[in-house]
C-alpha positions, 0 to 999 in steps of 0.5 A: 460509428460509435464514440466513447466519450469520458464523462468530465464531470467524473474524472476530475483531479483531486486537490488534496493527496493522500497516503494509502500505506499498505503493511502486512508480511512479506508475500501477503500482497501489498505490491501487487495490490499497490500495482493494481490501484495505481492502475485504477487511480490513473484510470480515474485521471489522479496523479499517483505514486507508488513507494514500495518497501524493498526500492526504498530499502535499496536507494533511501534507506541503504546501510540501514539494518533490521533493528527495530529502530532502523525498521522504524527509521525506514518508516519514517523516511518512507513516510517523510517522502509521501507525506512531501507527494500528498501534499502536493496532491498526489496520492502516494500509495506504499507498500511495506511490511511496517511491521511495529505498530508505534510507527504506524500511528506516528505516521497517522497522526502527522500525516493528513489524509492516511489510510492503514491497509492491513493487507491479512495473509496467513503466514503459511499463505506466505511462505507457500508463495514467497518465489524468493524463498526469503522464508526459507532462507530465515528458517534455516538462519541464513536471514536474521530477524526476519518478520514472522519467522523470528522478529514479531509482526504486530498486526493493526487494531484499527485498520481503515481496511483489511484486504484478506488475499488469501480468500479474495482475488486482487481485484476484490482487495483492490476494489474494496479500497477504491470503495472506501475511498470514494465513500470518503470523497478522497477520489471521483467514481470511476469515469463513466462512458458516454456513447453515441452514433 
């Protein structure tokens, strides 16, 4: 019989957490690649949560409009609470549009171990996957200050990593940031298997 032993050595909790903020248009990815990396880092015995943008906006943020100063208020909080999870060691990964760059690199600069995803997708990739129509709704007024469509998306200049999802596969995103992370000691290679008869 065979047996397939988990290699302890590489599987080992990290004692520091981290926030991997994803930011990009609606429909560029940022969820899915979120959900995958949750996945992954589980697999990698990490202590991992997922804040993501529209649950924020329904149970933290709620009465909050479209300002730029409530987009960036939501920031905030959403920052507040990850900042609480990483330091106490869990990585918190977030998903949301963020789409001013003032209030990202407030984020970078009060917050220990961050990491900026630009998650690049064209807007007409977008708005081709956009399954709730929330585009269309905008460019026919019906949604105000929606970002790309009539509110600006301001783009990162220096992100630590680009995922570009309208030519690579989630798993080739989601890849690219596990690289990243291990390249920086932030998480354990992946487990190795051991097998013996």
């Amino acid at each position: 019989m065979i047996h397939a032993i988990p290699n302890i050595k590489n599987s080992v909790q990290t004692s520091e957490g981290l926030v991997i903020w994803l930011t990009g248009l609606s429909a560029s990815g940022k969820t899915t690649i979120a959900q995958g990396l949750e996945r992954e880092l589980r697999e990698r015995s990490q202590l991992v949560e997922v804040l993501d943008g529209d649950a924020i906006r329904k149970n933290l943020s709620k009465g909050l409009g479209f300002s730029r100063e409530d987009r960036n208020v939501n920031v905030r909080r959403i920052g507040f609470v990850a900042n609480l999870l990483s330091r106490n060691g869990v990585i918190a990964i977030v998903a949301a549009i963020s789409p001013y760059r003032d209030a990202r690199e407030e984020l970078r600069q009060t917050t220990k171990n961050f990491v900026e995803v630009y998650v690049n997708a064209p807007l007409a990739i977008c708005e081709a996957r956009d399954i709730k129509g929330l585009y269309a709704m905008a460019r026919v007024g019906e949604i105000k200050a929606f970002t790309g469509v009539d509110d600006p998306y301001e783009e990162p200049l220096n992100p630590d990593i680009v995922c570009y999802t309208a030519e690579e596969t989630i798993e080739d995103s989601i890849a690219k940031v596990t690289a990243y992370l291990e390249q920086r000691n932030y998480i354990p290679a992946k487990p190795l298997l051991e097998y013996s008869i």
